[in-house]
KEDREN-249812 format. One record per atom (N, C-alpha, C, O): residue in one letter; x, y, z. Coordinates in steps of 0.2 Angstrom, whole numbers, plus 5000, padded with zeros to 4 digits. Layout:
KEDREN-249812
+------+------+------+------+
! code !   c1 !   c2 !   c3 !
+------+------+------+------+
!    A !    X !    Y !    Z !
...
+------+------+------+------+
end
This chain:
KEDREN-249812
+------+------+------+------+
! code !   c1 !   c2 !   c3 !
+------+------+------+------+
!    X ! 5530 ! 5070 ! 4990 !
!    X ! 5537 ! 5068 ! 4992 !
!    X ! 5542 ! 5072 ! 4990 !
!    X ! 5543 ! 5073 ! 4984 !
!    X ! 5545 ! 5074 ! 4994 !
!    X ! 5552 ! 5079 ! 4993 !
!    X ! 5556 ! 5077 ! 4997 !
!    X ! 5555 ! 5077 ! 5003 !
!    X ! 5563 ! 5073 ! 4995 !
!    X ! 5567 ! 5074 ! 4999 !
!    X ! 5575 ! 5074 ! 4995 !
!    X ! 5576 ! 5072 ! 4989 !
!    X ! 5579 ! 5076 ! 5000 !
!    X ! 5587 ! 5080 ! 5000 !
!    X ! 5591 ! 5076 ! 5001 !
!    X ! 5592 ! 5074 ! 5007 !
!    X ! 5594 ! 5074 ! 4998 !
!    X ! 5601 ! 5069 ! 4999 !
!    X ! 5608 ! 5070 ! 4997 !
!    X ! 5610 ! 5067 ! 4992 !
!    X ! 5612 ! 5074 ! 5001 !
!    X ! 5618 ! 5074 ! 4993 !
!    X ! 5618 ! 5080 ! 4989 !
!    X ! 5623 ! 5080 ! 4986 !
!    X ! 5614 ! 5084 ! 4989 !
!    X ! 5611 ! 5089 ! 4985 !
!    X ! 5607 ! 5086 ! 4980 !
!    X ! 5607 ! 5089 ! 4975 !
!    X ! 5604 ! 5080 ! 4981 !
!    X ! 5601 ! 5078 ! 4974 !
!    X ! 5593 ! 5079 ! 4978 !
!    X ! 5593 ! 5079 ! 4984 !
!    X ! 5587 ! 5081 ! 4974 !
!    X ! 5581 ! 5082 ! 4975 !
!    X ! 5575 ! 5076 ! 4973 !
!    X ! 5575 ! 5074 ! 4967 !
!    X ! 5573 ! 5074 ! 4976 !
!    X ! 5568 ! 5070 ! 4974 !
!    X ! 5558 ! 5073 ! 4974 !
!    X ! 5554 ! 5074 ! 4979 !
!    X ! 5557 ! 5074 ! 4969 !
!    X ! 5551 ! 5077 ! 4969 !
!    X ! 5545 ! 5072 ! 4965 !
!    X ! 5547 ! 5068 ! 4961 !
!    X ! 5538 ! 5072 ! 4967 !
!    X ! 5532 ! 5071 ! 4964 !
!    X ! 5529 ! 5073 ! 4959 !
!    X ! 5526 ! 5078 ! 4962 !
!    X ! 5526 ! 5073 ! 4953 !
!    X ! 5524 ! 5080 ! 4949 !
!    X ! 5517 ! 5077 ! 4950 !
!    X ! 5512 ! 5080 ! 4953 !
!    X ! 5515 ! 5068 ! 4947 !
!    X ! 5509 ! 5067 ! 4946 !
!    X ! 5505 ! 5059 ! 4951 !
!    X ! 5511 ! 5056 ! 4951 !
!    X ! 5503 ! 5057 ! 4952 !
!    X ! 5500 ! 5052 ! 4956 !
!    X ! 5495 ! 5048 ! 4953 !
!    X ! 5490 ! 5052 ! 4952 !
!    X ! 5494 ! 5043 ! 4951 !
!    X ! 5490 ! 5041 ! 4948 !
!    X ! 5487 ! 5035 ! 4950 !
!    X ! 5492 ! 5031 ! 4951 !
!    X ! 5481 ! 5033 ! 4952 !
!    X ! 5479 ! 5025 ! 4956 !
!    X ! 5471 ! 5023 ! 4957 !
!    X ! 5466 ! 5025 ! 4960 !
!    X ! 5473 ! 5019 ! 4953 !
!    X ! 5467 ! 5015 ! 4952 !
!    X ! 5465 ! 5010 ! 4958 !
!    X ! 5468 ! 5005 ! 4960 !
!    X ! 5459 ! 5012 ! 4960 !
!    X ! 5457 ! 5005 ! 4966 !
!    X ! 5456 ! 5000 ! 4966 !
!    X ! 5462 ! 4999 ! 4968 !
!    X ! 5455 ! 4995 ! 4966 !
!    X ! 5451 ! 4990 ! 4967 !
!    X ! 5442 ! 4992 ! 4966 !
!    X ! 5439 ! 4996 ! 4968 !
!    X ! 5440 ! 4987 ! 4964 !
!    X ! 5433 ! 4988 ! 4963 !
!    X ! 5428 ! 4986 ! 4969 !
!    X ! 5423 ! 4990 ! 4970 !
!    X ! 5430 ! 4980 ! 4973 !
!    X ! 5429 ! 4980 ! 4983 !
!    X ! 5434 ! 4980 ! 4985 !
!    X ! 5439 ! 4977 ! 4983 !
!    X ! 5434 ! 4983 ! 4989 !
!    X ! 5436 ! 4985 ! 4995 !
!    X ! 5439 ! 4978 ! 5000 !
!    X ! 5436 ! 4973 ! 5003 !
!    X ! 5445 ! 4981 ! 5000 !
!    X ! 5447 ! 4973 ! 5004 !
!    X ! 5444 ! 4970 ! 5012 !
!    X ! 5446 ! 4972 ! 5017 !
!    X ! 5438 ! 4966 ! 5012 !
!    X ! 5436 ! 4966 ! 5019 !
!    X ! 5442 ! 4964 ! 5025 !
!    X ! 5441 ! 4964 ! 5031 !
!    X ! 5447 ! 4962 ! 5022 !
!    X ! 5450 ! 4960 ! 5028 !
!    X ! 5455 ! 4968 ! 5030 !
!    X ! 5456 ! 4972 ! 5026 !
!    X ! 5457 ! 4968 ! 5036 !
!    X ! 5462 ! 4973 ! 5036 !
!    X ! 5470 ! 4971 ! 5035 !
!    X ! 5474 ! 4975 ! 5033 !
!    X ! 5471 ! 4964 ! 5036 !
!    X ! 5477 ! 4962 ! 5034 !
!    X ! 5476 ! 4958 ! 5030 !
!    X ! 5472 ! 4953 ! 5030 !
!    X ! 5482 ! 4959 ! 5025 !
!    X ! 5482 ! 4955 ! 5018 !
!    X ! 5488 ! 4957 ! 5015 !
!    X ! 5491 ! 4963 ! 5015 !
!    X ! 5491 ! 4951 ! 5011 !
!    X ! 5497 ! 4951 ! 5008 !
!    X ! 5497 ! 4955 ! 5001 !
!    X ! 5496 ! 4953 ! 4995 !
!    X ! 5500 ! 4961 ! 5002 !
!    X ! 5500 ! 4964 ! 4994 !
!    X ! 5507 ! 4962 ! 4990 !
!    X ! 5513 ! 4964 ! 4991 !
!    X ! 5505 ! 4957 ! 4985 !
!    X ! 5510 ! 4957 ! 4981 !
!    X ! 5510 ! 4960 ! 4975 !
!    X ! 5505 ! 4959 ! 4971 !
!    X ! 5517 ! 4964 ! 4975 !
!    X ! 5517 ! 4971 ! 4970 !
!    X ! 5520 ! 4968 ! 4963 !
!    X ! 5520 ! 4962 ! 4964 !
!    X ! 5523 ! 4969 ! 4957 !
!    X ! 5525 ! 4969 ! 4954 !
!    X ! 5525 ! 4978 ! 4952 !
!    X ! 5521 ! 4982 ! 4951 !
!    X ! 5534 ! 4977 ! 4951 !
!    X ! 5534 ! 4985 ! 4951 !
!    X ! 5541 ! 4987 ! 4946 !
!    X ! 5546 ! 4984 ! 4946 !
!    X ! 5539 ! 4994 ! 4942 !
!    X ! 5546 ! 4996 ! 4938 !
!    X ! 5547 ! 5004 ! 4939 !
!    X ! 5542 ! 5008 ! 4940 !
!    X ! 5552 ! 5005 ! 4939 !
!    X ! 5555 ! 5011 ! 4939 !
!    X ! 5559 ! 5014 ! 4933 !
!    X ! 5565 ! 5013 ! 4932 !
!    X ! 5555 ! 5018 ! 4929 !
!    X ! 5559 ! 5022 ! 4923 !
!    X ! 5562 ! 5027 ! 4920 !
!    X ! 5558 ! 5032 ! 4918 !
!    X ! 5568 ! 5027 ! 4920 !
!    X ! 5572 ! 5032 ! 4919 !
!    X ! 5574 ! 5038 ! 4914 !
!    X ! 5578 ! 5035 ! 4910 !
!    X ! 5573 ! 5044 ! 4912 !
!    X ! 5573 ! 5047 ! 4909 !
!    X ! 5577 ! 5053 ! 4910 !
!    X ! 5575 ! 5056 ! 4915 !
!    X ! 5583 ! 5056 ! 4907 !
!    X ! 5587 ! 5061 ! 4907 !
!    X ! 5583 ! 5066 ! 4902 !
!    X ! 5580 ! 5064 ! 4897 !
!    X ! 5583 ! 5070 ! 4905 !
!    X ! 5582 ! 5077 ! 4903 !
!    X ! 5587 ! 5081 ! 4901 !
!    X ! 5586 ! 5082 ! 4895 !
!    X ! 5593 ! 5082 ! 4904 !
!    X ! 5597 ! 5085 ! 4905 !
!    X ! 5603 ! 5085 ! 4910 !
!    X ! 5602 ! 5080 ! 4914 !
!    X ! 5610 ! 5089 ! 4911 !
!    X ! 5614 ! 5084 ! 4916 !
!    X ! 5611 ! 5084 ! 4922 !
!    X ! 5614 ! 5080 ! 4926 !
!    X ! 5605 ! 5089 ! 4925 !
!    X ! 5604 ! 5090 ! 4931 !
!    X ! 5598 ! 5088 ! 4934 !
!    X ! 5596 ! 5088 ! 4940 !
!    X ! 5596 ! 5085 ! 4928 !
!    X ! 5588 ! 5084 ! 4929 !
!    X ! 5585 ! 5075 ! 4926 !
!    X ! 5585 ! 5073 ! 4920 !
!    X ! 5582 ! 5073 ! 4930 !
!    X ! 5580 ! 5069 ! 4927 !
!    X ! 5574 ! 5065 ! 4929 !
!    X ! 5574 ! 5063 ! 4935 !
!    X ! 5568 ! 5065 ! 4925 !
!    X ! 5564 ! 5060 ! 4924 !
!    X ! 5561 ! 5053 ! 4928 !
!    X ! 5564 ! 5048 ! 4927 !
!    X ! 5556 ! 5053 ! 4932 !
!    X ! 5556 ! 5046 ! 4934 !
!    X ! 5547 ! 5044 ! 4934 !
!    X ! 5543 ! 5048 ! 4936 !
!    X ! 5546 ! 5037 ! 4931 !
!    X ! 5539 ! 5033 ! 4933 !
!    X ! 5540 ! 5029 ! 4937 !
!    X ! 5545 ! 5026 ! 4936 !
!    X ! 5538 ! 5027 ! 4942 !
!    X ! 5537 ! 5022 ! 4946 !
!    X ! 5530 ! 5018 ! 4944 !
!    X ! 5525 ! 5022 ! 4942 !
!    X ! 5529 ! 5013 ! 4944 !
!    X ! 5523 ! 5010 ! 4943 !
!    X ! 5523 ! 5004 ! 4946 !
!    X ! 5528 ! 5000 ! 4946 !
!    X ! 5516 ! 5003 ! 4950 !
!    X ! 5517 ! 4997 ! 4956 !
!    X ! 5511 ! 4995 ! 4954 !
!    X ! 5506 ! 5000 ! 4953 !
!    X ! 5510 ! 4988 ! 4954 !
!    X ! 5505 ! 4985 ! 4950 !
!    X ! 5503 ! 4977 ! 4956 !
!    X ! 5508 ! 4974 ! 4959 !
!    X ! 5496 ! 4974 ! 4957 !
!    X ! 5497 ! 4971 ! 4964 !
!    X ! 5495 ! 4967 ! 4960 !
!    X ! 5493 ! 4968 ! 4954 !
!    X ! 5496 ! 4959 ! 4963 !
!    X ! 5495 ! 4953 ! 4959 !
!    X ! 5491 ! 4949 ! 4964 !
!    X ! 5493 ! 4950 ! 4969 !
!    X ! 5486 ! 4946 ! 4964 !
!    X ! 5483 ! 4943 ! 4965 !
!    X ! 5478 ! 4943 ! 4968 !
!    X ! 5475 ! 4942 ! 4963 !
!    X ! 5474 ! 4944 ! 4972 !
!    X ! 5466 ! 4945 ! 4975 !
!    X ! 5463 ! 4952 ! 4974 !
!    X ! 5458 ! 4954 ! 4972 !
!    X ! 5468 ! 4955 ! 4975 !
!    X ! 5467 ! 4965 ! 4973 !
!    X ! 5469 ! 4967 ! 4967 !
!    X ! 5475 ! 4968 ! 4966 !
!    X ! 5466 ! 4969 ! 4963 !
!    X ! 5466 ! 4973 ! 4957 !
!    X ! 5469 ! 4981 ! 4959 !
!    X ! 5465 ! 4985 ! 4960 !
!    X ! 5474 ! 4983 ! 4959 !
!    X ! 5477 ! 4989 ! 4962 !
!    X ! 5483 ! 4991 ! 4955 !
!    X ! 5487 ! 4986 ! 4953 !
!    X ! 5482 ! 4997 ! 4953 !
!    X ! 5487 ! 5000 ! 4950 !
!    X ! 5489 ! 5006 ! 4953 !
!    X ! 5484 ! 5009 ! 4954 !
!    X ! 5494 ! 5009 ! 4954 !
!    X ! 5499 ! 5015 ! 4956 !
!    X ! 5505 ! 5017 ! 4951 !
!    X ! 5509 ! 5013 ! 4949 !
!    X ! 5505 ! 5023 ! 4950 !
!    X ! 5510 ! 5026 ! 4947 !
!    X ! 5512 ! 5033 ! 4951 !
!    X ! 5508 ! 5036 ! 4955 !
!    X ! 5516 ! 5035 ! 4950 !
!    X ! 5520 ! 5038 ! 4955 !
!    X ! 5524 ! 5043 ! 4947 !
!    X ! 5527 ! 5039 ! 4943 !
!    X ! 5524 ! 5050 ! 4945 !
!    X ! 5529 ! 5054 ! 4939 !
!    X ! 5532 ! 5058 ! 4942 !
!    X ! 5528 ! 5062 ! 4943 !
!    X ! 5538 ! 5059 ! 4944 !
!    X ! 5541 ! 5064 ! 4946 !
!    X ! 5550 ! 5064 ! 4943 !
!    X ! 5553 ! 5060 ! 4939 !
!    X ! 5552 ! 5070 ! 4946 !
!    X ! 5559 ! 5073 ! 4944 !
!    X ! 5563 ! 5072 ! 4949 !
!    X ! 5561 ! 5072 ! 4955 !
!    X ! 5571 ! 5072 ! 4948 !
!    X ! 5577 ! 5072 ! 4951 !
!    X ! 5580 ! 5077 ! 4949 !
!    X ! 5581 ! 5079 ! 4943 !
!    X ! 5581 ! 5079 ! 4953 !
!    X ! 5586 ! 5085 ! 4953 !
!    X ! 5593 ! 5084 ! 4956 !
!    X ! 5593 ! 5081 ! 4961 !
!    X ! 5599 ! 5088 ! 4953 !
!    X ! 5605 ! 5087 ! 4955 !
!    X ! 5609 ! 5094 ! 4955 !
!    X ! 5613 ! 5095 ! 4950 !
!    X ! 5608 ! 5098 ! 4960 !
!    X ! 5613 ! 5103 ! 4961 !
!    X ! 5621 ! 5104 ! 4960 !
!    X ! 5624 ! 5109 ! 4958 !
!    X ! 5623 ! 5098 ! 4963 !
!    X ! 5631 ! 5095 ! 4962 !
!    X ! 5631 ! 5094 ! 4955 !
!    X ! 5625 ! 5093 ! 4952 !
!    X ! 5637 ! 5095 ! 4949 !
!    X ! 5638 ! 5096 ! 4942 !
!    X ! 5642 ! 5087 ! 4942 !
!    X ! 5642 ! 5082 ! 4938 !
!    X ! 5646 ! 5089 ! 4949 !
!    X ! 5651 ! 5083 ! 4948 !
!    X ! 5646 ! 5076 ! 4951 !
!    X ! 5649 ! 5070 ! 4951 !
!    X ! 5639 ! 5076 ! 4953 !
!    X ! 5638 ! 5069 ! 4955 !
!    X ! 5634 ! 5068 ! 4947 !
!    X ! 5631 ! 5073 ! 4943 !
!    X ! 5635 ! 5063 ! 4945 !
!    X ! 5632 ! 5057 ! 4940 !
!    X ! 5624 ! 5055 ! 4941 !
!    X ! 5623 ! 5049 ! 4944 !
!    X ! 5619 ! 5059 ! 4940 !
!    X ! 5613 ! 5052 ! 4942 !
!    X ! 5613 ! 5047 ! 4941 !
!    X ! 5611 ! 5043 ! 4946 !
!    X ! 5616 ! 5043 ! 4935 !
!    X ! 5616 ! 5037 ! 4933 !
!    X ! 5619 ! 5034 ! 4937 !
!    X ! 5617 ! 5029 ! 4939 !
!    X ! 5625 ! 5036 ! 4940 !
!    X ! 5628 ! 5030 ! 4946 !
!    X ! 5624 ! 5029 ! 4952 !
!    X ! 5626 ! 5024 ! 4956 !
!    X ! 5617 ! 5032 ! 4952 !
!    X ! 5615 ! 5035 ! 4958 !
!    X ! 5606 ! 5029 ! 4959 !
!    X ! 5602 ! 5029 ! 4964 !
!    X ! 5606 ! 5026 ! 4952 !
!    X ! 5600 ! 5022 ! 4953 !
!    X ! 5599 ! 5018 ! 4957 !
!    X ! 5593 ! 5020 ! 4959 !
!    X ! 5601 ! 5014 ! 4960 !
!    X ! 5603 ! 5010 ! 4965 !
!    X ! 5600 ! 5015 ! 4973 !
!    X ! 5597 ! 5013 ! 4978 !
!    X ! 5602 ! 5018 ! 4972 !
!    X ! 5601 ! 5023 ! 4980 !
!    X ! 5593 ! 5025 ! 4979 !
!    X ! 5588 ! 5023 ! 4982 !
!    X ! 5593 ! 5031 ! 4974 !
!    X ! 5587 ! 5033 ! 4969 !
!    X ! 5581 ! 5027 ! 4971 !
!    X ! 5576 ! 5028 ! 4975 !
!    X ! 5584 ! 5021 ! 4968 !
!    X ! 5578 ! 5016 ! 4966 !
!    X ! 5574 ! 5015 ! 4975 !
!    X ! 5570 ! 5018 ! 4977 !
!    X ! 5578 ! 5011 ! 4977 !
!    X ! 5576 ! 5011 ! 4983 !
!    X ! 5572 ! 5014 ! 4987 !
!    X ! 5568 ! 5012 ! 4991 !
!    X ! 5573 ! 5021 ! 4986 !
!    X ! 5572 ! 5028 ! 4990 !
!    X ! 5563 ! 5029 ! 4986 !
!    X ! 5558 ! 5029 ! 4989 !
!    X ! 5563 ! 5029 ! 4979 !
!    X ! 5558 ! 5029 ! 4977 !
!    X ! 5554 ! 5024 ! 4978 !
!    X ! 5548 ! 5026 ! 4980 !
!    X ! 5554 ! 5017 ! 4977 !
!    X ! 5550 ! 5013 ! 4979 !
!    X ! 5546 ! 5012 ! 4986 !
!    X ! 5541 ! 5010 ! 4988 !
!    X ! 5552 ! 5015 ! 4989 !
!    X ! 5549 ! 5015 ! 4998 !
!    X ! 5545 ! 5019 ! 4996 !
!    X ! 5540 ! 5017 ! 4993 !
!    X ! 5548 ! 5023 ! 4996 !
!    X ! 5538 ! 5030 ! 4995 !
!    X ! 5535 ! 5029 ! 4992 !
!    X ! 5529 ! 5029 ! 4994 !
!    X ! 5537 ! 5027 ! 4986 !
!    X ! 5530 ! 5026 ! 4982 !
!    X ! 5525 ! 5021 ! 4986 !
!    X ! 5520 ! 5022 ! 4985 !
!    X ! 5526 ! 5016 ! 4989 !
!    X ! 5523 ! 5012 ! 4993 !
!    X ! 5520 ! 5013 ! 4999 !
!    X ! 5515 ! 5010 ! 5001 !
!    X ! 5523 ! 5018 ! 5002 !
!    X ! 5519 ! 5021 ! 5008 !
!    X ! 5514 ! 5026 ! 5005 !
!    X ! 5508 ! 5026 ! 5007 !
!    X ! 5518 ! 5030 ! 4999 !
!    X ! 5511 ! 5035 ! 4997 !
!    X ! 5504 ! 5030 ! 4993 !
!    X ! 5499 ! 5031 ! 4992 !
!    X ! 5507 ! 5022 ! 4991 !
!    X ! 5499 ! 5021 ! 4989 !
!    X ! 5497 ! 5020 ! 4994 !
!    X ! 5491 ! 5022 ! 4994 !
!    X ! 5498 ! 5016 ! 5000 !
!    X ! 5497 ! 5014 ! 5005 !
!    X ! 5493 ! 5018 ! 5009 !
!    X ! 5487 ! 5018 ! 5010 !
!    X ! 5496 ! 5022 ! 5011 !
!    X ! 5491 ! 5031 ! 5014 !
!    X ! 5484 ! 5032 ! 5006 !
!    X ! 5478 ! 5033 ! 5006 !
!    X ! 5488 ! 5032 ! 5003 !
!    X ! 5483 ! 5034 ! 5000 !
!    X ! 5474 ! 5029 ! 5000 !
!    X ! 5469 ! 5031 ! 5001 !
!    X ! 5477 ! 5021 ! 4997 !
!    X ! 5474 ! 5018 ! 4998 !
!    X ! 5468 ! 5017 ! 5006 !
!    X ! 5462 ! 5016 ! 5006 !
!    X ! 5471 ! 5018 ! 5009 !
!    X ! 5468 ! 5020 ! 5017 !
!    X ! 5464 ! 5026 ! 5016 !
!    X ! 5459 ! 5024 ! 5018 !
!    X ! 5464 ! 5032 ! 5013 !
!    X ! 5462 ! 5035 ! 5012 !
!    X ! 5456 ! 5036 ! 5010 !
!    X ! 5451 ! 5038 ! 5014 !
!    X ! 5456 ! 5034 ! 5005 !
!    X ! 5448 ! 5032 ! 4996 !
!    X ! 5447 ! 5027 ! 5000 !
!    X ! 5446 ! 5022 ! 4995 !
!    X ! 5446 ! 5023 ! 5007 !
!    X ! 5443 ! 5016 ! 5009 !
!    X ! 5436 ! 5018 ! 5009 !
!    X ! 5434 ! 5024 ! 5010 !
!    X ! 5430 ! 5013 ! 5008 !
!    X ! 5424 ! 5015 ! 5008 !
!    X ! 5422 ! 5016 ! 5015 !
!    X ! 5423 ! 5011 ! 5019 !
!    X ! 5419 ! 5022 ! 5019 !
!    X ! 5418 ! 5023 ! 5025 !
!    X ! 5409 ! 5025 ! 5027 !
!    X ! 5409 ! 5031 ! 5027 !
!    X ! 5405 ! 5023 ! 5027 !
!    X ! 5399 ! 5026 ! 5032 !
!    X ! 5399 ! 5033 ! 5038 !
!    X ! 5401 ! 5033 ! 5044 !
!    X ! 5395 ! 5037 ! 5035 !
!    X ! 5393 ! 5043 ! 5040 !
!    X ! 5386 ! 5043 ! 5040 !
!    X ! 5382 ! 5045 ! 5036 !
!    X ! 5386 ! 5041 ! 5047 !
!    X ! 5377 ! 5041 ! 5050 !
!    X ! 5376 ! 5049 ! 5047 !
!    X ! 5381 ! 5053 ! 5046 !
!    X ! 5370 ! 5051 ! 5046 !
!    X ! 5367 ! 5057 ! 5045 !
!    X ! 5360 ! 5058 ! 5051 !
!    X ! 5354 ! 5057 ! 5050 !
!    X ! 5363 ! 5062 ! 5057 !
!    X ! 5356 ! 5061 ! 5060 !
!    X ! 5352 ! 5066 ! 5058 !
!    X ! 5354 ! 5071 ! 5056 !
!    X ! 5343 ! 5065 ! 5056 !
!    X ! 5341 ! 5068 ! 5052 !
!    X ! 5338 ! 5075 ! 5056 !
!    X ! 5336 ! 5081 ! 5055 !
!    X ! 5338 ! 5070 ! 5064 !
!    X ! 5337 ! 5077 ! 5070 !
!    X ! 5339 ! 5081 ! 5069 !
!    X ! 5336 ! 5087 ! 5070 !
!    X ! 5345 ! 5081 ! 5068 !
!    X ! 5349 ! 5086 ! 5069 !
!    X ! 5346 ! 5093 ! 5067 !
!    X ! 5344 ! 5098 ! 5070 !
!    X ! 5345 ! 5092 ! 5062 !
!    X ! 5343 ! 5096 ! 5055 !
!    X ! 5335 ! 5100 ! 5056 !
!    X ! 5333 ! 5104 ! 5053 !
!    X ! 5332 ! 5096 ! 5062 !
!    X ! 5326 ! 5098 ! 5061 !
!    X ! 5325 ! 5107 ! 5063 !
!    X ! 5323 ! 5111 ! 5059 !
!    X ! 5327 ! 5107 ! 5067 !
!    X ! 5325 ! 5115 ! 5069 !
!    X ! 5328 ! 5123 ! 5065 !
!    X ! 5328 ! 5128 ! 5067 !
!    X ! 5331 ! 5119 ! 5056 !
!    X ! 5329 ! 5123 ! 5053 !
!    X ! 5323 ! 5120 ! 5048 !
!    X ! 5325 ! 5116 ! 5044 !
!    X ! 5317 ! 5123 ! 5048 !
!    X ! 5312 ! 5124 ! 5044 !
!    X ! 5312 ! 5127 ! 5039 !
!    X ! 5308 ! 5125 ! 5035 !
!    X ! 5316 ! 5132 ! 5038 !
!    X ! 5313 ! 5138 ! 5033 !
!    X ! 5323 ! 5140 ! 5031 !
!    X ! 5328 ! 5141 ! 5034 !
!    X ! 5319 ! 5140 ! 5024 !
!    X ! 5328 ! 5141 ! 5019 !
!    X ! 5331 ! 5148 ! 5021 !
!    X ! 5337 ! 5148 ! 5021 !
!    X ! 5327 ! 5155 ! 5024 !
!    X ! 5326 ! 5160 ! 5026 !
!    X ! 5332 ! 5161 ! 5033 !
!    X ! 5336 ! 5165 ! 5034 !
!    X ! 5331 ! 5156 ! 5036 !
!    X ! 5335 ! 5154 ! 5042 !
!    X ! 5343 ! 5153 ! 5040 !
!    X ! 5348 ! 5155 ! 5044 !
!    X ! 5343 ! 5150 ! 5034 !
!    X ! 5351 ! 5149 ! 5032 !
!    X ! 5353 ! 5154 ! 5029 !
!    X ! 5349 ! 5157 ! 5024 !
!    X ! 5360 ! 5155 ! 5032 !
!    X ! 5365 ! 5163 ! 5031 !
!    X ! 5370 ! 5158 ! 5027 !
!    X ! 5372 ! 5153 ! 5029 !
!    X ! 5371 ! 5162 ! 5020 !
!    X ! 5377 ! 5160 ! 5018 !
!    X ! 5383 ! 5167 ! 5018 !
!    X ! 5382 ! 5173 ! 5018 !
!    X ! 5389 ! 5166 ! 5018 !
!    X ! 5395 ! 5170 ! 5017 !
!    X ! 5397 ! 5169 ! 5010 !
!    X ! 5397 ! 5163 ! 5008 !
!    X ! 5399 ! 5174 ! 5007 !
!    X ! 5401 ! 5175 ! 5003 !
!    X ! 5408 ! 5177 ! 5002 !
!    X ! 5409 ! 5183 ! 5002 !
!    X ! 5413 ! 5173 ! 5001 !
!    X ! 5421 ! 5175 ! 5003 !
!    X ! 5423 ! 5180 ! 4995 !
!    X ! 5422 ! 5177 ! 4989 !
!    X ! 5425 ! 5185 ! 4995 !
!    X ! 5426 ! 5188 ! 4987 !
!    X ! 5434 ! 5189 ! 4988 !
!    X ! 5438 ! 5192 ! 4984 !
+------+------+------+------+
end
């Protein structure tokens, strides 16, 4: 997630998310988050952010979210800027577990075993070698 506002930068460094141990059979269901955002200055131009979104009730889900603010402007304040920040960041962080979570879903891939028949001999398979 990168995005531009204002001249301020909103970036991702690290991603972190633990699943659920089943897989929710239902497709729709109510995720309730429990969630914090925490703030750390670096520096005047730079600063620090964890998101961490935690689900409460039938789903065992944890997400974190570690990234940087960046502020090219000397005269905007980050600190005045949480409010807007926070928002911005939770949105995403919510769609990125959400995509993500879709993602890591348990899925089946038939393996036809036919397919495969009419290589007999290892001799047949050419490998490439990329240097």
């Amino acid at each position: 997630m990168t995005v531009s506002t204002n001249n301020i930068n909103v970036y991702v460094s690290k991603i972190k998310m633990v699943r659920p141990e089943k897989t929710p059979k239902n497709c729709d269901f109510d995720l309730n988050l429990n969630w914090s955002i925490d703030y750390a200055k670096t520096d005047q131009k730079i600063m620090e952010y964890i998101c961490t979104l935690s689900s409460v009730g039938e789903i065992s889900l944890n997400f974190a979210i570690h990234g940087i603010i960046e502020c090219k402007d000397k005269n905007i304040d980050l600190e005045t800027k949480f409010n807007e920040l926070s928002d911005l960041i939770l949105d995403k962080s919510i769609d990125t577990m959400n995509n993500l979570l879709n993602e890591t879903k348990d899925i089946k891939i038939p393996i036809n075993a036919a397919s495969n028949a009419q290589i007999t001999d290892i001799s047949q398979i050419t490998l490439k070698r990329w240097c």
